[in-house]
C-alpha positions as CSV (number, residue, x, y, z in Angstrom):
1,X,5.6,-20.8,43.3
2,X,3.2,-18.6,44.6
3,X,5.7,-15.6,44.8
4,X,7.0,-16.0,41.4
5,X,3.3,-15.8,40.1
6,X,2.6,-12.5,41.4
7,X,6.5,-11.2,40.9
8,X,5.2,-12.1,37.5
9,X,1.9,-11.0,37.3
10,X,3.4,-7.6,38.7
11,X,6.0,-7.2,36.3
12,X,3.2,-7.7,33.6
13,X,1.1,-4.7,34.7
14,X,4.0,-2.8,35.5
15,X,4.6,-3.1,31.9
16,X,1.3,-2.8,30.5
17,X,1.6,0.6,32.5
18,X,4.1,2.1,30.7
19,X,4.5,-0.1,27.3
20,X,1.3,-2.4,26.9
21,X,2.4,-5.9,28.1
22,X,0.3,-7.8,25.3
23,X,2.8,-6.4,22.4
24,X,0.6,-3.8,21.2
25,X,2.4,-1.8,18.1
26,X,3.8,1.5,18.7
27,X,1.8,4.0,16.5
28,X,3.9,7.2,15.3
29,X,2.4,10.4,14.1
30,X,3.7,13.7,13.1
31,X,1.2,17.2,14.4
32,X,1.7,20.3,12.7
33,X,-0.9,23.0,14.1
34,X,-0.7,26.8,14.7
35,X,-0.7,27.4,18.3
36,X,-2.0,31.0,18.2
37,X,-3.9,30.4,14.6
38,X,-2.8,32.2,11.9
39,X,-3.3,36.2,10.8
40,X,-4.8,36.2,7.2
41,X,-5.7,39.2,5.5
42,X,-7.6,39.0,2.7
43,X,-9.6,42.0,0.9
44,X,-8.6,44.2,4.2
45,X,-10.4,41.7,6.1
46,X,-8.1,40.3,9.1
47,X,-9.1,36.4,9.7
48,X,-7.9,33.8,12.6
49,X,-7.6,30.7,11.1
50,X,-6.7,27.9,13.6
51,X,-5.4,24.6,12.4
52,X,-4.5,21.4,13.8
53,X,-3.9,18.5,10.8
54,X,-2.4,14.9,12.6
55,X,-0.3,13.3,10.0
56,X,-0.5,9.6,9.8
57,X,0.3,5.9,7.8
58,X,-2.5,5.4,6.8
59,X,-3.6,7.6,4.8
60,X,-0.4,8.8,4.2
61,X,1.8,6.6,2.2
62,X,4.7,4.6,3.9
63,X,7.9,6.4,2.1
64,X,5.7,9.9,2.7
65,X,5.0,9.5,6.1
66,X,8.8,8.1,7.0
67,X,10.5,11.4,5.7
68,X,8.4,14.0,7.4
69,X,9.0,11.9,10.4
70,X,12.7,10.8,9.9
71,X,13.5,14.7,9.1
72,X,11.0,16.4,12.4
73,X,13.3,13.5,13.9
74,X,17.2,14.9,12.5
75,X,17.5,13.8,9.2
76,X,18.9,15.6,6.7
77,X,18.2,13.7,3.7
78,X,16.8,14.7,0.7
79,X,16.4,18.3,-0.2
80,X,13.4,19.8,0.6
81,X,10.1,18.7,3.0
82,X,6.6,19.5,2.8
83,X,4.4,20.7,5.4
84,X,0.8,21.6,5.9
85,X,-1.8,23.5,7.7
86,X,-5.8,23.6,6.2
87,X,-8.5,25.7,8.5
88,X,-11.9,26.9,7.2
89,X,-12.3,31.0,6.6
90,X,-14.1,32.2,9.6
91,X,-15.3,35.1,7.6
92,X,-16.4,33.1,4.7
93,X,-16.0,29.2,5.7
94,X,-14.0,28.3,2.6
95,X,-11.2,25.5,3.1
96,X,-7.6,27.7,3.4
97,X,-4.9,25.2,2.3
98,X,-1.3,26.2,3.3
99,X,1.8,24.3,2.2
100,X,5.6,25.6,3.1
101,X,8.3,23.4,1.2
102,X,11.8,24.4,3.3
103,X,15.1,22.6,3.1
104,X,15.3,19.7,5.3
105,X,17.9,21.1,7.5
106,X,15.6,22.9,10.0
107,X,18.9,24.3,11.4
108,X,17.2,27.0,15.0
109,X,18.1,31.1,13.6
110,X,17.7,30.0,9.7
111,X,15.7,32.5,7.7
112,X,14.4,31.4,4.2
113,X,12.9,34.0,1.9
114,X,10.4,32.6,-0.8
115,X,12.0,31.7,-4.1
116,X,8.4,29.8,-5.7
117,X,5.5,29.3,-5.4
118,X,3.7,26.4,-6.6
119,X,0.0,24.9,-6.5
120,X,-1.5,22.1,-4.6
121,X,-5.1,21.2,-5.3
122,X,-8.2,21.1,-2.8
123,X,-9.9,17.4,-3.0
124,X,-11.4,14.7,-1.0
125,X,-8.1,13.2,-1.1
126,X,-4.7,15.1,0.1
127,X,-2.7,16.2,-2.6
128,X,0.7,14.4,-2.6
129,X,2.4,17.9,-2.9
130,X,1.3,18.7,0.4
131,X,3.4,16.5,2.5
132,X,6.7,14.7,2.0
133,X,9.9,15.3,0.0
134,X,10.1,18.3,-2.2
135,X,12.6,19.7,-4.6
136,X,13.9,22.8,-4.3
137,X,14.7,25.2,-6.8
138,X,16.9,26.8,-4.8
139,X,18.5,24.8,-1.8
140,X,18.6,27.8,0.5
141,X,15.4,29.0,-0.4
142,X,11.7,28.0,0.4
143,X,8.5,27.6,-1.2
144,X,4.9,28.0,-0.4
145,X,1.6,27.1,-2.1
146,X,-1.8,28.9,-0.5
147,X,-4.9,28.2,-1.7
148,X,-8.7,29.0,-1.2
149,X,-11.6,26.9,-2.4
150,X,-15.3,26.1,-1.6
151,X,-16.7,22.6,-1.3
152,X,-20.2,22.2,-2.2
153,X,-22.5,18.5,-1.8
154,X,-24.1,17.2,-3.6
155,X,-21.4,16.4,-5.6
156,X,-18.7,17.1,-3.9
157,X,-16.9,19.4,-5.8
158,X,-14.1,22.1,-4.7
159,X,-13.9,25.5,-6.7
160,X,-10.8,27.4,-6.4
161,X,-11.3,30.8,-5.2
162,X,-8.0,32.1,-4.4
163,X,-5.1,30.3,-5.9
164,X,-1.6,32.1,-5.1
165,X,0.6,32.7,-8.6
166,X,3.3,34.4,-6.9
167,X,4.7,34.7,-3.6
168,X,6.7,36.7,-1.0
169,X,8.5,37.0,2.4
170,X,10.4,34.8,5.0
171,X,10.1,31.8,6.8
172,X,12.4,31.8,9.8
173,X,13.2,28.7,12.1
174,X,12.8,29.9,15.9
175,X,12.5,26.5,17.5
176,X,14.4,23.2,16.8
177,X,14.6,20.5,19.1
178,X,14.7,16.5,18.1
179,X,11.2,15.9,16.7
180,X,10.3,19.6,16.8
181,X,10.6,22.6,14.6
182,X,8.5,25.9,15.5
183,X,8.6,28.1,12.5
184,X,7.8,32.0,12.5
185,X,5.8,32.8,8.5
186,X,5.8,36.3,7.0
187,X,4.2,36.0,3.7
188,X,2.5,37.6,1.2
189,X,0.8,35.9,-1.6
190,X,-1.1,37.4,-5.2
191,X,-3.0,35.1,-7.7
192,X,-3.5,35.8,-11.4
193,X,-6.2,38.9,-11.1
194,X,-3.9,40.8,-8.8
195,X,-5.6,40.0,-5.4
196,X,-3.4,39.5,-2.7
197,X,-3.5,37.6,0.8
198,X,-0.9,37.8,3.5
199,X,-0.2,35.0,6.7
200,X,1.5,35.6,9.2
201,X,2.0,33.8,12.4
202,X,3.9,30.4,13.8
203,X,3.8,27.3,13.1
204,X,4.8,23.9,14.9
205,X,5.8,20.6,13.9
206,X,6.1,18.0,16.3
207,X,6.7,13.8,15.9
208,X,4.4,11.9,18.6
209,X,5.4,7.8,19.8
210,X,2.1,6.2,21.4
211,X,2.2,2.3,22.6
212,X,-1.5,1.4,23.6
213,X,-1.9,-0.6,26.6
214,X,-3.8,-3.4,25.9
215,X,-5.6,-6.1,28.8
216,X,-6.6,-9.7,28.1
């Protein structure tokens, strides 16, 4: 009796080791971050924006945070995905908001130039443009937001400083692995007085799996 307590006791910690014996629920997570922070150029000014956002459900909603994670994972459904990076302007400490919309296939050597560009707000709140399924104008082509805003408190209240109207350049898949994508961005963005901003640098995307142990 004795040995089948400990054989027992062992294969418990054993377990809680690698899986958490106590049935603790695997939490998923998708990481998109620049690993050498971005190049952004804005009125001849170079800038090093790093970025590391940690998608999650919560806050994300259940269908949004399943595609992101089903397509990092393989899966081609749908058309389009959203992705995004946010950092604050060294120079000027304004929130930079960076969206690419690419189609879902993620296929290594693909190279998308930009047919749209399209808006996503600053808030307290992510915008739901930001993240999940997106539809494509043009299947083969991607899309891109870039925004630029200050947040002053009290209130809290964002005030768009740079909001891109049009949009150019590539975004070319370098890396693609099950649950990873690294993506190389050469882009060039104008807003409505003319002003223009360019980014350029990579960009990962990667799913993460964490079980907890837990002890009683």
């Amino acid at each position: 009796m004795k040995t089948t307590r400990w054989l027992a006791a062992f294969a418990c910690a054993t377990t809680i080791a690698i899986t958490g014996c106590c049935g603790a629920e695997e939490e998923r997570a998708v990481t998109v971050w620049a690993p050498d922070s971005l190049t952004v150029t804005r009125d001849g000014v170079i800038r090093r924006i790093g970025s590391v956002i940690r998608l999650t459900e919560p806050p994300a909603s259940p269908s949004t945070f399943q595609f992101v994670y089903n397509t990092l994972e393989g899966s081609a459904s749908g058309e389009g995905i959203a992705l995004s990076l946010s950092g604050n302007d060294p120079v000027s400490d304004e929130l930079v908001i960076f969206t690419l919309a690419l189609p879902v296939s993620l296929r290594k050597g693909d190279e998308y130039s930009v047919g749209a560009t399209f808006a996503v707000e600053p808030g307290l709140t992510s915008d739901p443009r930001m993240w999940g399924p997106h539809d494509l104008q043009q299947s083969t082509q991607a899309e891109v937001a870039f925004t630029v805003a200050t947040y002053t408190f009290p209130p809290g209240v964002f005030n768009t400083t740079f909001g891109a109207e049009t949009s150019t350049g590539t975004i070319r898949v370098t890396e693609r692995e099950r649950g990873r994508v690294e993506l190389l961005v050469d882009l060039s963005f104008a807003d409505a007085n003319g002003k223009t901003t360019t980014v350029t640098g990579r960009v990962h995307a990667s799913t993460e799996k964490i079980t907890r142990p837990c002890f009683s």
